[in-house]
C-alpha positions as CSV (number, residue, x, y, z in Angstrom):
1,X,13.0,142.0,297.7
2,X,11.1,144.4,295.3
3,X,8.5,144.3,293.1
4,X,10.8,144.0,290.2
5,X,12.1,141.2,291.9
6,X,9.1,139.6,293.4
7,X,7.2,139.7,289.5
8,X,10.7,138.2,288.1
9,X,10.4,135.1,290.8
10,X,7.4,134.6,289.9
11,X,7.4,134.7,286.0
12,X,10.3,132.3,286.3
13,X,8.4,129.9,288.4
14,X,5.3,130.5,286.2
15,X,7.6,129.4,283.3
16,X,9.0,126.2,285.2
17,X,5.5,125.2,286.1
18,X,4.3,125.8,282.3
19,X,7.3,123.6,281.5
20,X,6.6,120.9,283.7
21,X,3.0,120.1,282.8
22,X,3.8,120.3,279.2
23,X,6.2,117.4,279.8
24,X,3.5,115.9,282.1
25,X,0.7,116.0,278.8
26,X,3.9,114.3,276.7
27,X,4.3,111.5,279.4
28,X,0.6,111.2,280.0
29,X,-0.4,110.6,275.8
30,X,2.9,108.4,275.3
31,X,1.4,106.2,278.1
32,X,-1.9,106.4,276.7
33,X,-0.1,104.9,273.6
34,X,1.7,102.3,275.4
35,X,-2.0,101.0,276.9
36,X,-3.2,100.8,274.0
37,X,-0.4,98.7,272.7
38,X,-0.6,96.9,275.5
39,X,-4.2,95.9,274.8
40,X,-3.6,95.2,270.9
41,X,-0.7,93.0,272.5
42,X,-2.5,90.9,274.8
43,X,-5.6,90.7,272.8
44,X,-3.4,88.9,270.2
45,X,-1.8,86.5,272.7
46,X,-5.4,85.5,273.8
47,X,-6.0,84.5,270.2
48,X,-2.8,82.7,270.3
49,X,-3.4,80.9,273.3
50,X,-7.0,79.9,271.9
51,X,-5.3,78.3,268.6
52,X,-3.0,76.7,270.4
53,X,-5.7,75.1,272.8
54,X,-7.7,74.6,270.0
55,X,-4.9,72.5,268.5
56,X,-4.0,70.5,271.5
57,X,-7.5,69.2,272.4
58,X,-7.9,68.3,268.3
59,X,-4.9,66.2,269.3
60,X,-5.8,64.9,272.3
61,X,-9.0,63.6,270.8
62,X,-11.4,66.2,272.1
63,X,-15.1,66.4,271.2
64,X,-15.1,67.9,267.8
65,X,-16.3,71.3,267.4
């Protein structure tokens, strides 16, 4: 193999590489995203979840708040 060869190899697989952890950053901030969805979506539930408790011990005949 020659030089010319050997620097071609290796600009190509200095390329890929470059490639590759720009799709990495992408996937890593889309999941970053998605957690903090995820959060936004169970902190919401939670809420739910107190209402509805809430609600069901007002039926049951509770102590009052």
């Amino acid at each position: 193999m020659t030089f010319e060869e050997r620097i071609d190899a290796l600009t190509a697989r200095h390329e890929a590489l470059t490639m590759n952890l720009e799709f990495i950053g992408h996937d890593i901030e889309s999941l970053l995203k998605a957690k903090v969805q995820d959060g936004e979506n169970i902190r919401a539930l939670v809420r739910i979840a107190e209402i509805h408790e809430r609600r069901l011990t007002d039926l049951e005949g509770g102590p009052p708040r």
